[in-house]
N, C-alpha and C positions, 0 to 999 in steps of 0.2 A: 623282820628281825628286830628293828626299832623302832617304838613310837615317840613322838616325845607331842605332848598336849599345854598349849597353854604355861609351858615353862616359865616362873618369875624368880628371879634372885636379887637381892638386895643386901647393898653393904652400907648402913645407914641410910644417908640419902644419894650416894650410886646407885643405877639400876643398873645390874649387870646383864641379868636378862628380862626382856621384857615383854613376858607371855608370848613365847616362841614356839614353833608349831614343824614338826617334821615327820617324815620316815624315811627308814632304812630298809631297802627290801633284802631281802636274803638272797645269797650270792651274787654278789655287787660290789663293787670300788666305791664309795659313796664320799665327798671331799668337804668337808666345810671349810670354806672359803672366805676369809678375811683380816684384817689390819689386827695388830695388835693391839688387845684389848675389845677387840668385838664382841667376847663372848665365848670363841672356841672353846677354852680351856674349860672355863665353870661349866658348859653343859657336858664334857666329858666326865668332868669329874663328879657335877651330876647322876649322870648315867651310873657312877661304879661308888655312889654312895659315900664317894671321898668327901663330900658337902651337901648338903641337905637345901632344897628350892623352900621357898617360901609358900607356893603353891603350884598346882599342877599338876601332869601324871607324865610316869613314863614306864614305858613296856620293852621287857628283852625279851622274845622267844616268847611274846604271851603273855611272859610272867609279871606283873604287876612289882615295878621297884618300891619298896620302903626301908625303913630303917631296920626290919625285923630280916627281910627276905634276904641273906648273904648265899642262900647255894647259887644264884643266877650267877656269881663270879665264877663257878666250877669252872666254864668249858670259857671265859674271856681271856686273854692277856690284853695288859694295858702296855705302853709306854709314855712317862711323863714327858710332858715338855722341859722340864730340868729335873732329868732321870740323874741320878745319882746312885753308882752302885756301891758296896763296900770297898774301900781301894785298897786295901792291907791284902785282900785275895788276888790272888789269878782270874783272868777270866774262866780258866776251867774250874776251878775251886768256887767260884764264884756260880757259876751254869750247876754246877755238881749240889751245891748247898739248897740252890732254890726248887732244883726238881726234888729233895730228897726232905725238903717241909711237904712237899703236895705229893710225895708218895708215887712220883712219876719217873719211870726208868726209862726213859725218852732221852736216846743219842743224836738227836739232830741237831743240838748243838755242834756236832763234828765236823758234819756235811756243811753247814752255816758257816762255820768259823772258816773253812778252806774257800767258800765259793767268797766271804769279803776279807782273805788273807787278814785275818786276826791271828795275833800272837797269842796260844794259851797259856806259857808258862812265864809271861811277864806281869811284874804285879801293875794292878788296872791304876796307881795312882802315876804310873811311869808312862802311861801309853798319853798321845797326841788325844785330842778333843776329839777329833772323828774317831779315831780307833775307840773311845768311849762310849760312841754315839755306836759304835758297829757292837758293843756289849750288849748295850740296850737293845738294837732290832733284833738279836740274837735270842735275847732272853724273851722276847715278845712274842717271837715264833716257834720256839722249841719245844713248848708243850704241846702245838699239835692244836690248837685252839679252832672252835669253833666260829668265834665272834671276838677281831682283831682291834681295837680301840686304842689308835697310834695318833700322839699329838706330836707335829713337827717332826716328823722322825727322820726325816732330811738333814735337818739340822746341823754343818758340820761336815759333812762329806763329802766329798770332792766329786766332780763330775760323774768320773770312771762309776763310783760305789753310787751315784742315784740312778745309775743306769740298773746297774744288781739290783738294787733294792725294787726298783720298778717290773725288772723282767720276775721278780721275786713275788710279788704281790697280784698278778697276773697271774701266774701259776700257782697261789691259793686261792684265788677265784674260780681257777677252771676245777679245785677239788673240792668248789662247795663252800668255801671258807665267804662269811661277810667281811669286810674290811672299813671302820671309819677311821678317815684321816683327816687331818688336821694341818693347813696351809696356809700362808699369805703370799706364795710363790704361786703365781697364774700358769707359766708353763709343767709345772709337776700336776696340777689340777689336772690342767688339759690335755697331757698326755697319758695317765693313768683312770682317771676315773671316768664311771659310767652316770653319776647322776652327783648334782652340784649343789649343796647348800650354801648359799651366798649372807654372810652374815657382817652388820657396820652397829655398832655404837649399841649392841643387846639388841637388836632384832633381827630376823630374819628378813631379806627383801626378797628373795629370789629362792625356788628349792625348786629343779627344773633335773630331767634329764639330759645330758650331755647333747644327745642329738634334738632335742627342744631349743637348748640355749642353741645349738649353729644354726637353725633353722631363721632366726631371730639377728644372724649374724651379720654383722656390718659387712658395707658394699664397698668396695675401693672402686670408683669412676672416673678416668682421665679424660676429658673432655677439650678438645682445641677451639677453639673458638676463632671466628673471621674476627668478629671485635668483642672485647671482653664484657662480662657482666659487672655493674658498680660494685666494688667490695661493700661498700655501706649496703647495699642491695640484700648480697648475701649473708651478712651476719644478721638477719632479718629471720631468712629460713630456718626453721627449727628441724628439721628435716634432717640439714646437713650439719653434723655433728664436728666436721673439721675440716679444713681444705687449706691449699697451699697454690699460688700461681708462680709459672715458669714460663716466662717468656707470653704466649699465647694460650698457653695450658694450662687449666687447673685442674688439678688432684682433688676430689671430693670424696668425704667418706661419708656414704649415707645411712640412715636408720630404719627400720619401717619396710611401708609399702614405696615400692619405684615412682606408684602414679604421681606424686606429688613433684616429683623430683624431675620425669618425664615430662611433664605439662609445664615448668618453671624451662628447660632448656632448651624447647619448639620455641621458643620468642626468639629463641637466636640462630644466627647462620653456623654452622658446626662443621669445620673443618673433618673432624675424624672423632671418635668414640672408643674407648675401650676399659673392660669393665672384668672385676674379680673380686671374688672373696676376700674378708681378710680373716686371718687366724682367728681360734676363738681366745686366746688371751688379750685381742683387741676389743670383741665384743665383751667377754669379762671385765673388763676394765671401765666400762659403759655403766657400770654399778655402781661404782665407788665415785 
């Protein structure tokens, strides 16, 4: 659904992006993941032609973006990362105006507004930041879009409403819908999406499917020991990315393959063993 080739943007001498390289496959949660100022925003806005790259290419549906090609927006909704709607309107006045430029008689704003209790006949400068932030996902899904390009859309909303929005975005996947989203929140990554762009400082380091990145995911190891290993010892192994002792027990979190980590703990006598996964917003975090 997206290419993006060799992406570069520059702001003087910022690079914001620095020849960055993805795809989006269609029907997919797809998350670009990182710090503020990575880069998220400019390759969205990128993609919708809101800013023009210095060089490079990018593809929606095939269609080759440039400055000429404006029908590839037909079937996108965007939302900004400092969305700002008219605030003198209602949010129905406001839903009602925007599908009625694009010629679209599309009532789901209704269905929307009840599933995240939005108030429609209050004007939108009176509502709370999240009821603001609930305008904007609202107005990003109501036309029914083919290819969903939400930056931060979290942003704002309180536990209960990132739950909706998640069981929301899930149920336009299962109808065919692509979805890129845009995060520096690890657990919203790791519980919705299917495939991870990992982006720091304009580049890409990381563009992995979700079950690629756990495959790679860090090992939580509690190890007892009859007699301890020298701490100056272990911060030696590159291996172990962190560890912590109690008493006769250390906690290690490893990377990698076992072998290395197996063959360092037979030099010692081992009380007892025991070994688990850790989430993948821990391995995520192995990025940064």
């Amino acid at each position: 659904m997206i290419k993006v080739q060799n992406l570069e943007k520059k702001y003087k001498d910022f690079t914001a992006l620095n020849k960055i390289s993805f795809e989006v496959s269609e029907g997919t949660i797809h998350g670009l993941l990182g710090e503020n100022g990575a880069g998220k925003t400019t390759t969205m806005r990128c993609l919708l032609s809101l800013t023009y790259p210095d060089s490079g290419n990018m593809w929606i549906a095939e269609q080759k973006i440039s400055k000429k090609n404006f029908k590839i927006r037909k079937d996108i909704s965007y939302l900004a990362g400092d969305f700002k709607p008219y605030e003198n309107f209602t949010p129905l006045q406001y839903f009602q105006y925007i599908l009625s430029i694009e010629n679209n008689n599309s009532n789901l704003y209704e269905d929307l507004s009840q599933r995240f209790k939005l108030e429609l006949n209050k004007k939108i400068k009176d509502l709370s930041k999240g009821n603001k932030q609930k305008v904007g996902i609202i107005q990003a899904f109501m036309k029914d879009p083919k290819l969903l390009i939400l930056d931060e859309p979290t942003s704002g909303l309180d536990p209960n409403f990132q739950r909706v929005f998640r069981d929301l975005i899930v149920e336009e996947k299962e109808k065919g819908k692509t979805i890129l989203l845009s995060s520096h929140d690890l657990l919203e990554i790791s519980n919705c999406c299917d495939f991870v762009t990992i982006m720091k400082e304009g580049n890409v380091v990381a563009s992995q499917s979700k079950n690629e990145i756990e495959k790679k995911s860090l090992k939580l190891i509690k190890v007892t020991f009859n007699d301890l290993p020298k701490i100056s010892e272990l911060d030696k192994l590159k291996f172990i990315k962190s560890f912590s002792v109690n008493n006769n027990q250390i906690s290690f979190m490893i990377s990698g393959e076992m072998d290395h980590f197996i063959k360092f703990i037979s030099n010692y006598k081992i009380v007892d063993i025991e070994s688990e996964s850790s989430n993948l917003s821990d391995t995520l975090m192995e990025y940064f």
